[in-house]
C-alpha positions as CSV (number, residue, x, y, z in Angstrom):
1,X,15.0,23.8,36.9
2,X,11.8,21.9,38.4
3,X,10.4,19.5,36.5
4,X,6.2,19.9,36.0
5,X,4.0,17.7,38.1
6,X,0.9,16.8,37.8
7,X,-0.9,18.1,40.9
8,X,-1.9,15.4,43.5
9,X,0.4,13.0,41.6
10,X,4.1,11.6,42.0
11,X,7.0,12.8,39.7
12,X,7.2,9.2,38.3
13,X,3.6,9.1,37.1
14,X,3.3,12.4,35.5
15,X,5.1,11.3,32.6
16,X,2.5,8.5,32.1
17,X,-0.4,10.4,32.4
18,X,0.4,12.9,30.3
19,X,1.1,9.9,27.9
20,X,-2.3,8.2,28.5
21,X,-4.7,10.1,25.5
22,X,-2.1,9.0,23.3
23,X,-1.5,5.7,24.4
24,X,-5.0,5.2,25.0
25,X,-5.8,5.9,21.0
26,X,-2.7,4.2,19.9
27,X,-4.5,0.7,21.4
28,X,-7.8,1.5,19.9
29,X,-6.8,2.6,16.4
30,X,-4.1,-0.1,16.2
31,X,-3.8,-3.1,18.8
32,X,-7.1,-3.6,19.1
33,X,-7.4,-4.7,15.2
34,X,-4.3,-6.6,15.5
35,X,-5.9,-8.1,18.3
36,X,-8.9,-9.0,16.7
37,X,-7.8,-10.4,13.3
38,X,-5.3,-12.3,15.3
39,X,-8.2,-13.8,17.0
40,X,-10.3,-14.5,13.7
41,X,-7.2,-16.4,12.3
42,X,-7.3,-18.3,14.8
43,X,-10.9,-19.9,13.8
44,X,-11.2,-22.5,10.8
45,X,-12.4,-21.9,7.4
46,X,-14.4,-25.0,5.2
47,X,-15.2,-23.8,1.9
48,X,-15.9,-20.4,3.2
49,X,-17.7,-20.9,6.3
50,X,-15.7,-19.6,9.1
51,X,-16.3,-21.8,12.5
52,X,-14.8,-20.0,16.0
53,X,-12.8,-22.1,17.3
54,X,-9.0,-22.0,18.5
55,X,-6.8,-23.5,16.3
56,X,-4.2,-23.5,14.4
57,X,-5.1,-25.3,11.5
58,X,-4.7,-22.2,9.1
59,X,-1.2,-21.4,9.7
60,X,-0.3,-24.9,9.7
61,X,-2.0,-24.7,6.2
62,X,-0.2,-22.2,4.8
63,X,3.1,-23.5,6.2
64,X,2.3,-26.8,4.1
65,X,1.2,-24.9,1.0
66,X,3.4,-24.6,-1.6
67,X,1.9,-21.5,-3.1
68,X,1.4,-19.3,0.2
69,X,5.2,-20.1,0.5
70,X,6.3,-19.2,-2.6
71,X,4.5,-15.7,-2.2
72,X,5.7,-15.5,1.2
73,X,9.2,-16.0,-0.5
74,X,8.3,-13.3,-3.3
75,X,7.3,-11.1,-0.7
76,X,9.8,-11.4,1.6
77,X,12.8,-10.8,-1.5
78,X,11.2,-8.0,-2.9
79,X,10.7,-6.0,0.3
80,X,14.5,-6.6,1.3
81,X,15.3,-5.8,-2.5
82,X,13.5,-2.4,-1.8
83,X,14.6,-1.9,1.2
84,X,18.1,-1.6,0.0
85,X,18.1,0.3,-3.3
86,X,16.0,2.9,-1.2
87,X,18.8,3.0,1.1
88,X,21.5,2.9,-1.4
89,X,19.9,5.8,-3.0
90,X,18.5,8.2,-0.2
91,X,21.7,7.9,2.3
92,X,24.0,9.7,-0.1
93,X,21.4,12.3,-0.4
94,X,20.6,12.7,3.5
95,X,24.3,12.8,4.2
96,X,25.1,15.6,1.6
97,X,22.0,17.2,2.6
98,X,22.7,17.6,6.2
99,X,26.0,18.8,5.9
100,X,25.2,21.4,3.2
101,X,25.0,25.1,4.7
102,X,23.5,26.9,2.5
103,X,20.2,28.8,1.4
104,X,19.1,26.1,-0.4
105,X,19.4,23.1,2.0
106,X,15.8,24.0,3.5
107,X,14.4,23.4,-0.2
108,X,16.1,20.9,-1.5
109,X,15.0,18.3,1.7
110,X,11.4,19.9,0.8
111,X,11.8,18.7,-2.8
112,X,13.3,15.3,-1.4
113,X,10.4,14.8,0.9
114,X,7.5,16.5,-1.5
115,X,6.3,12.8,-3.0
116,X,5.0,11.9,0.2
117,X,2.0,14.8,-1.1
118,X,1.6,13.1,-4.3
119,X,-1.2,10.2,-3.8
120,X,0.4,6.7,-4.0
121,X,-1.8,6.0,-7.2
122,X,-0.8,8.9,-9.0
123,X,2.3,8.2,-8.8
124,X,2.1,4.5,-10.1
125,X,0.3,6.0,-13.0
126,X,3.3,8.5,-13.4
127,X,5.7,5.4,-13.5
128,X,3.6,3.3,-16.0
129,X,4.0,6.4,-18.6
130,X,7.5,7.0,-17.7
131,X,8.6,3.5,-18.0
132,X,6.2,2.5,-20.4
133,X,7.1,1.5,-24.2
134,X,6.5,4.9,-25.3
135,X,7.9,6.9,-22.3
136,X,10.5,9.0,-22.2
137,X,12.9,6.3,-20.5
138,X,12.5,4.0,-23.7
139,X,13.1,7.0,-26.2
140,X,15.9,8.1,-24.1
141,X,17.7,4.4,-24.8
142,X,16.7,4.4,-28.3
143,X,18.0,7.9,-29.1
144,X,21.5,7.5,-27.3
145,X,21.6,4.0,-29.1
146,X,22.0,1.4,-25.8
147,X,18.5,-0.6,-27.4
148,X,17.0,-0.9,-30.4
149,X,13.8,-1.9,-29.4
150,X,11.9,-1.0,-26.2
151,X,12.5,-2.8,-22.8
152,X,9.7,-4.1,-20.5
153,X,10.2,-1.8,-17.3
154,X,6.7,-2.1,-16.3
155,X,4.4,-5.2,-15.3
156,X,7.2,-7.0,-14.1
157,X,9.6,-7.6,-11.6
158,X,11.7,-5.1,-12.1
159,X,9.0,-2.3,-12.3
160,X,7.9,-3.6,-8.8
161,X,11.3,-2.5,-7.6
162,X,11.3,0.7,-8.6
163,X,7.5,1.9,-8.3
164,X,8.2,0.3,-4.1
165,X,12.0,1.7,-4.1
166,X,10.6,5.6,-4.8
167,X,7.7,5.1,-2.8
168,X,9.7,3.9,0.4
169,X,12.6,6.4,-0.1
170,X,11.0,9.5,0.9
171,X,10.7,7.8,4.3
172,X,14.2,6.1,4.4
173,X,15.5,9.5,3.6
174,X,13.7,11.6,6.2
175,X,15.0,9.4,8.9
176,X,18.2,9.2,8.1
177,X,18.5,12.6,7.6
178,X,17.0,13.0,11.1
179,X,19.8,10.5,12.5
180,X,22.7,12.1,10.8
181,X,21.3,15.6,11.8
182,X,22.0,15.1,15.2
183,X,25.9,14.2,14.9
184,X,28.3,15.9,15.8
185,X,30.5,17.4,12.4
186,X,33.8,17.9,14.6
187,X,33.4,13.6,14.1
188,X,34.8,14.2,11.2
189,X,37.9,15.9,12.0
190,X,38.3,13.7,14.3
191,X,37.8,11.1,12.1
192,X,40.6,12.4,9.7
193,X,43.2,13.1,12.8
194,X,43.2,10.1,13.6
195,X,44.5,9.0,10.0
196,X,40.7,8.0,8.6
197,X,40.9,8.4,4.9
198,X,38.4,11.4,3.1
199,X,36.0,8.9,2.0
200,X,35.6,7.0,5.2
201,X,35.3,9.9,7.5
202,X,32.8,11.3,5.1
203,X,30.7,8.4,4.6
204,X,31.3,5.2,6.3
205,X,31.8,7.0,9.7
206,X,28.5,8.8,9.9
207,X,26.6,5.8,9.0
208,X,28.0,3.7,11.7
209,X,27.2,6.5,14.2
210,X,24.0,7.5,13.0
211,X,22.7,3.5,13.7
212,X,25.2,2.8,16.0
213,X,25.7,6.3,18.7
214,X,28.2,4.3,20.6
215,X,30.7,3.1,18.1
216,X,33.8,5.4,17.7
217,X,34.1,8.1,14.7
């Protein structure tokens, strides 16, 4: 089969011209910011007045700043603290997902993906009532008797986690459904040939090969 050409071109550079709207868009929209407020940090600041210049001075400030690290930390704890209850949560449901065959696997990976068309701040507000005093989370405790009184699940840490863990998984699912779509099921039987208990074949194995393609089954 012969590969297109662009006419009057090589083979090696149609591939790159065909990619140059894109990439050409890609570095307005987004390096060219990053470029830019990478160059403004690099100016100094007194009491508001910015002065170009190239320095360092502001990172150097933040680095000595007890209170920019201490966010940094924060930051840095919950996003890895996200990062993994999404995973936790969404890799069981990608996995059964792509290995379901029936008439309802189309809609259920719709419903699984269908927050990502609910705006972000809708549903922040949808989490403040459900995990509010009086939502139905609180009643739910109180009537199947684990609390007596309501429990703070919102405007704290552990609301943070999961207003950002449901908000990230839609995206951890949809690419780890798109990694485990590509494998191969006969790894499985492979997997259990070879003496690999149910559970690992099932789980473990598909994990390691949808990150890792090289590792065995």
């Amino acid at each position: 089969m012969n590969r297109f050409t662009v006419p009057g071109t090589s083979t090696r550079m149609t591939p790159w011209l065909l990619l140059a709207p894109v990439l050409i868009v890609l570095a307005i929209s987004f390096v060219a910011p990053i470029v830019w407020l990478f160059r403004m940090s690099l100016n100094i600041s007194d009491y508001g007045a910015i002065t170009k210049a190239v320095s360092l001075h502001t990172y150097l400030a933040i680095l000595q700043d007890s209170y920019y690290l201490d966010l940094l930390g924060r930051t840095l704890r919950v996003s890895i603290t996200c990062s993994v209850v999404a995973l936790l949560l969404a890799y069981p449901m990608a996995l059964a997902l792509s290995r379901m065959t029936s008439r309802w696997r189309t809609p259920l990976t719709v419903l699984a993906a269908s927050p990502l068309l609910i705006s972000a701040v809708v549903r922040s507000f949808g989490w403040l009532v459900t995990l509010g005093d009086d939502g139905p989370v609180n009643h739910l405790l109180r009537f199947i008797g684990l609390t007596s009184e309501p429990l703070r699940m919102v405007n704290n840490y552990s609301g943070v986690i999961i207003g950002l863990s449901e908000s990230i998984m839609p995206y951890m699912f949809l690419t780890i459904a798109a990694g485990l779509g590509k494998l191969d099921r006969r790894l499985d039987d492979a997997a259990m040939s070879l003496g690999a208990p149910p559970q690992r074949s099932s789980g473990i194995s598909p994990c390691r090969s949808a990150y890792r393609p090289s590792l065995p089954a």
